[in-house]
C-alpha positions as a printed Julia matrix, in Angstrom:
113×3 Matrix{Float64}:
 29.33  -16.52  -59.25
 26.19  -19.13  -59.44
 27.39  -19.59  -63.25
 30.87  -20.68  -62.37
 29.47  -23.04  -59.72
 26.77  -24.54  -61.46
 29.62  -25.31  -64.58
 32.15  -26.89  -61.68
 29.41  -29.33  -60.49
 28.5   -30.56  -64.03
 32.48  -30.84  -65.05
 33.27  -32.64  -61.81
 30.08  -35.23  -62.45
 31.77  -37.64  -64.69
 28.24  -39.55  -64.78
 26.83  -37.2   -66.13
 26.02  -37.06  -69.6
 27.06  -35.71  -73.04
 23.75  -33.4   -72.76
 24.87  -32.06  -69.4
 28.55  -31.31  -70.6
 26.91  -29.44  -73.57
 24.94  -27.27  -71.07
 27.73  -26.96  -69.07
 30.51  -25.76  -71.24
 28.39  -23.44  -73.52
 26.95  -21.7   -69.99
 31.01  -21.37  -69.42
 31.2   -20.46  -72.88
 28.99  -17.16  -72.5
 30.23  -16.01  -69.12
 34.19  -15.97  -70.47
 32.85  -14.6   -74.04
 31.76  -11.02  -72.14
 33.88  -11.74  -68.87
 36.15   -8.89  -67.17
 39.12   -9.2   -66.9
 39.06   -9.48  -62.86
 36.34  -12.34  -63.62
 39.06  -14.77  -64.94
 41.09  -14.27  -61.94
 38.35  -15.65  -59.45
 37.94  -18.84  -61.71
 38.99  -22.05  -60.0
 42.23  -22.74  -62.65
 42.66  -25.98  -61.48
 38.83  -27.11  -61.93
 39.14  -26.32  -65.35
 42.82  -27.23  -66.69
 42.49  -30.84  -65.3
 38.73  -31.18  -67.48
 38.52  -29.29  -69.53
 41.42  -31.14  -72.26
 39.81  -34.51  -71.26
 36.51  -32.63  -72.6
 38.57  -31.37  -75.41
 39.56  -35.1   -76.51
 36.13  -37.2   -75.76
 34.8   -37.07  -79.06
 31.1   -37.05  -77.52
 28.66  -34.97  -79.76
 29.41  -31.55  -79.3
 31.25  -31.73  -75.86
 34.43  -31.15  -77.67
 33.38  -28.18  -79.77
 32.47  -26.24  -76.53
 35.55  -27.49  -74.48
 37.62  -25.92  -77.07
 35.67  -22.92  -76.99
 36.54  -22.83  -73.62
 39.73  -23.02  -73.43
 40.58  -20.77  -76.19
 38.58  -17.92  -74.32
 40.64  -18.9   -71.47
 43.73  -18.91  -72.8
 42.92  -15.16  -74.43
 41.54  -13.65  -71.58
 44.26  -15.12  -69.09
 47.58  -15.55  -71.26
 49.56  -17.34  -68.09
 46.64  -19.74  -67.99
 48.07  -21.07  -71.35
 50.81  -22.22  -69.78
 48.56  -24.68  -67.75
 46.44  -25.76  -70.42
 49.78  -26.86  -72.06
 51.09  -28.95  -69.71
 47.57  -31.41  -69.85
 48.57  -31.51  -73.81
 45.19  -29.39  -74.18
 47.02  -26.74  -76.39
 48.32  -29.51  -79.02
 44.82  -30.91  -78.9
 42.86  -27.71  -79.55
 45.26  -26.75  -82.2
 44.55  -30.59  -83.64
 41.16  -29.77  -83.44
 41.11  -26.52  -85.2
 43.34  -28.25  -87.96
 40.6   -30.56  -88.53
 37.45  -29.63  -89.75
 35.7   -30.78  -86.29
 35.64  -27.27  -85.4
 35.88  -24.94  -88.2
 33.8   -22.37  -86.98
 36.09  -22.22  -83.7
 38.96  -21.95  -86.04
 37.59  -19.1   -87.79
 36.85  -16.84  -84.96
 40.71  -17.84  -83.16
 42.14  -16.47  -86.91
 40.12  -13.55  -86.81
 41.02  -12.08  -83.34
């Protein structure tokens, strides 16, 4: 999928900036929001569980807001994938995030599922 690729390149380009993250995640963001369920399992797992909790943590505009968006849809759509996520710390920090008010809106939507 052209999405999926295009959001691997930006991820992997740690020159790029906050404004290409942005793009990035929320393009990653829409594609897992109405994915299928066979969708998830032809995501590159390790692409994303080794970024996307150093997104989570970089405090960069709204690159952090979006990684956690990301991962939570991850972790719903593919529950082993949580396992992963935990393991780079990036389900302590999203639940940090969502106890702060960085993210309320994210924390909303996760308590309303």
């Amino acid at each position: 999928m052209a999405v999926i690729e295009y959001v691997v390149a930006e991820l992997r380009d740690e020159a790029a900036g906050a404004g290409a993250h942005v793009a990035a995640l929320a393009a990653l963001c829409d594609v897992l929001a109405v994915a299928a369920d066979h969708l998830f399992d032809a995501l590159p797992i390790a692409e994303f569980v080794a970024r996307l909790p150093r997104l989570l943590a970089s405090g960069e505009g709204d690159v952090p807001l979006f990684a956690a968006r990301a991962i939570a849809e991850v972790c719903e759509g593919v529950r082993p994938w949580a396992t992963s996520f935990a393991r780079y710390g990036a389900i302590e920090a999203l639940r940090d995030k969502l106890l702060a008010i960085d993210c309320i809106e994210l924390a909303e939507e996760v308590i309303n599922r």
